[in-house]
C-alpha positions in Angstrom: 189.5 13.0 -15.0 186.7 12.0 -17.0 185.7 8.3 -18.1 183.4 7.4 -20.6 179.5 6.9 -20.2 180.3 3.2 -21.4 183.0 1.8 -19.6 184.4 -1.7 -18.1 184.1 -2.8 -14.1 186.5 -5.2 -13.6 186.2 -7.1 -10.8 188.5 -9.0 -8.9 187.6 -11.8 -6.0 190.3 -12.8 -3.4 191.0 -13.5 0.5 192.0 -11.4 2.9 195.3 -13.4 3.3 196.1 -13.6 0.2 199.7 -12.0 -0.3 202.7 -10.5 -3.4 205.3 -9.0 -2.6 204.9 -9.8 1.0 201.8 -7.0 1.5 198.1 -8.1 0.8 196.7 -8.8 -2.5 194.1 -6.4 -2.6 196.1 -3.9 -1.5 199.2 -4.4 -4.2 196.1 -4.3 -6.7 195.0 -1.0 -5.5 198.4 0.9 -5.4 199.0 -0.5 -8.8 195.6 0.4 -10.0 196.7 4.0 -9.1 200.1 3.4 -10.9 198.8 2.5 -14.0 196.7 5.7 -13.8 192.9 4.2 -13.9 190.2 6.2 -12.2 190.1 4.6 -9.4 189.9 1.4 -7.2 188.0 0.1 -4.3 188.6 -2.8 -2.4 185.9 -4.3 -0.1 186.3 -6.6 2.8 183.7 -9.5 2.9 181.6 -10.9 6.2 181.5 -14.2 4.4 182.0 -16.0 1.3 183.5 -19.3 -0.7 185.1 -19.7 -4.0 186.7 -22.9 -5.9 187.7 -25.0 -2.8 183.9 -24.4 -0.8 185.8 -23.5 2.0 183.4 -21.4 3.8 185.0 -18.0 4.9 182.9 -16.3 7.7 183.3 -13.3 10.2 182.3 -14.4 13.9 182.1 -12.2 16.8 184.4 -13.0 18.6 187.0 -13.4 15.4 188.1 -10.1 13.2 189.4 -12.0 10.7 189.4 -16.0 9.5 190.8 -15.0 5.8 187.7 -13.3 4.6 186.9 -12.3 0.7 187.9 -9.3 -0.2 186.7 -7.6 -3.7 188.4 -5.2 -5.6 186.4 -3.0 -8.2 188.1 -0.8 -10.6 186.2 1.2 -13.4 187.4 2.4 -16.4 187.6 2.4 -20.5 188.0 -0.8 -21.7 191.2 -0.1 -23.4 192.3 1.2 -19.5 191.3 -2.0 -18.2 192.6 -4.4 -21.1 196.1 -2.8 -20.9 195.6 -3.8 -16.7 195.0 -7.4 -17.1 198.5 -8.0 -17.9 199.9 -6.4 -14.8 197.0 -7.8 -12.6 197.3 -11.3 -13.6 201.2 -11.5 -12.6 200.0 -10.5 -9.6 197.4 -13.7 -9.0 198.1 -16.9 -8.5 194.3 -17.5 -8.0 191.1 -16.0 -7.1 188.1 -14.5 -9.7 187.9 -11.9 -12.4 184.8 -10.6 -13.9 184.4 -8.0 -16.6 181.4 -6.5 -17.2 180.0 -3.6 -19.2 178.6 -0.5 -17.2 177.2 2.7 -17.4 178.6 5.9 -15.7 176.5 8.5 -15.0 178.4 10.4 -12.9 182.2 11.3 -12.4 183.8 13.9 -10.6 182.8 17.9 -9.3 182.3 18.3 -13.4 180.9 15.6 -14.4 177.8 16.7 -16.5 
């Protein structure tokens, strides 16, 4: 699978506890990341962070978890990503999405 050299990151801010369909956010947005066919998805687990409320959300030691951000990246072609947002934003009842414009210089064993 090749994407182009210009493409869209799309990135998506939530917690940790946020939930759909009874399973975590980030993780229904991955497996229907991989549904829709884009190239592929990462989601990233936070040590600390605050969004809209300025609650602050922080990793201690002697706590794994205390709802911590979670961001989920997903680069494709725009066209990909705009037939996404549909889907994605059913999904969210809150939480942060960014677009931005990238380069990719690399993508798979053949990328050239």
């Amino acid at each position: 699978m090749q994407i182009p050299k210009q493409a869209t990151l799309l990135r998506i801010f939530v917690g940790e506890d946020d939930r759909h369909d009874g399973r975590p956010l980030y993780e229904a947005i991955v497996m229907k990341a991989r549904e829709a066919g884009l190239a592929g998805a990462t989601a990233w687990r936070g040590g600390m962070g605050f969004g809209h409320s300025s609650r602050l959300r922080t990793m201690k030691i002697m706590r794994l978890s205390e709802d911590l951000p979670v961001i989920i990246e997903i680069v494709d072609a725009r066209d990909k990503i705009d037939a996404f947002l549909p889907a994605l934003e059913a999904m969210m009842t809150g939480g942060l999405v960014t677009l931005d414009t990238v380069e990719v210089l690399r993508y798979g064993k053949d990328a050239d």
